[in-house]
C-alpha positions in Angstrom: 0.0 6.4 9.4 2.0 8.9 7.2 2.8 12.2 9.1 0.5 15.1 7.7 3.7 16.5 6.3 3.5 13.5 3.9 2.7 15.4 0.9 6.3 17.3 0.6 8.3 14.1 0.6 9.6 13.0 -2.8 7.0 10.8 -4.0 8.7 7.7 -5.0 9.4 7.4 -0.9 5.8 8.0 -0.1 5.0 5.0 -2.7 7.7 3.4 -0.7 5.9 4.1 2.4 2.7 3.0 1.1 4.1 -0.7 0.2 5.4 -0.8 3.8 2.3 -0.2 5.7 0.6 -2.8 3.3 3.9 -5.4 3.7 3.5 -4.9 7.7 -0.5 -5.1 7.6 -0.9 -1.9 9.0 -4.3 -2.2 9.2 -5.3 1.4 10.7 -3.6 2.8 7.7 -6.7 1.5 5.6 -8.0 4.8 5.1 -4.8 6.7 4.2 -4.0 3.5 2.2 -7.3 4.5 0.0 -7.2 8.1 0.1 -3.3 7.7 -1.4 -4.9 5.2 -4.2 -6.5 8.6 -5.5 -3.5 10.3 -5.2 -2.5 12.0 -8.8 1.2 10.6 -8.7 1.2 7.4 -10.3 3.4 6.0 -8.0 2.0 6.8 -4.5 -1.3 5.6 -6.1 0.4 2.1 -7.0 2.2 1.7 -4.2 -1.1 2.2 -2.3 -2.7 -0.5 -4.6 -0.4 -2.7 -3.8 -0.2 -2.2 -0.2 -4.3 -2.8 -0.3 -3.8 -6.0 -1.9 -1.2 -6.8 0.8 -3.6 -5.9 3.4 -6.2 -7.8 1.7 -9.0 -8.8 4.1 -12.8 -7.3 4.0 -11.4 -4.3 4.0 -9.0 -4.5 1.5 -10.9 -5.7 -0.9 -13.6 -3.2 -0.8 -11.4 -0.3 -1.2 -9.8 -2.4 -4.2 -13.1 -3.1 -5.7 -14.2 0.2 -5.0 -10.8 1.5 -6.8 -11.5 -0.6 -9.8 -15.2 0.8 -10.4 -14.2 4.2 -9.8 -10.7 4.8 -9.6 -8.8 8.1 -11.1 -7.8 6.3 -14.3 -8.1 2.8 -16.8 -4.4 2.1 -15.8 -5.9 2.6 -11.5 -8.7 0.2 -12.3 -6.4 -2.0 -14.1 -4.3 -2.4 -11.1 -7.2 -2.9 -9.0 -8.6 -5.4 -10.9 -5.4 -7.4 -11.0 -4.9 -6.8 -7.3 -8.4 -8.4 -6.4 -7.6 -11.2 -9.3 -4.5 -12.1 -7.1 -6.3 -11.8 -3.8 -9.2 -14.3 -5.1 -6.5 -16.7 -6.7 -4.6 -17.0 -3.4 -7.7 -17.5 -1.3 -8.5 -20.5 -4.0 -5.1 -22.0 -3.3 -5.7 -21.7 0.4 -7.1 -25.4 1.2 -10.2 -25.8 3.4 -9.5 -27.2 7.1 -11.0 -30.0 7.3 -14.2 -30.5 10.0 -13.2 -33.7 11.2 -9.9 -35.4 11.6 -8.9 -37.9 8.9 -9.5 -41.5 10.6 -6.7 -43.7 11.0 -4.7 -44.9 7.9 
């Protein structure tokens, strides 16, 4: 998680910083990772968005879906939106395993 200094740093490295802990799947940063999606600097908010849909899972998602109904902001929500929309389009493209093994050819 970000040190509770955080909020000094310039923000385009705490959007930085956000994308990180998403690329890595930090996933005890969930709750900073939401909190910063709130943030009022457009880009620690996006880089948190992002790093949500990186994290993706059940958590992930909610805090996404929970961005796009509520979010600070249309272009927030937007983002969310998208981020889900990518999410659900990559579990699609995910083939099912399948139960049994293909019999012999």
């Amino acid at each position: 998680m970000l040190p509770a200094h955080h909020v000094a740093l310039p923000n385009g490295i705490r959007g930085l910083a956000a994308r990180y802990l998403g690329a890595v799947k930090a996933l005890t940063a969930l709750t900073a990772l939401e909190r910063a999606a709130g943030d009022k600097d457009d880009v620690v908010g996006q880089g948190a968005i992002d790093a949500l849909a990186d994290l993706g899972g059940a958590g992930g998602r909610a805090a996404l879906a929970k961005i796009q109904k509520s979010g600070p902001g249309d272009e927030r929500r937007r983002l969310a939106r998208e981020a889900l929309a990518r999410l659900d389009q990559a579990a699609s493209a995910t083939p099912e395993p399948l139960s049994t093994p293909p019999g012999p050819i």
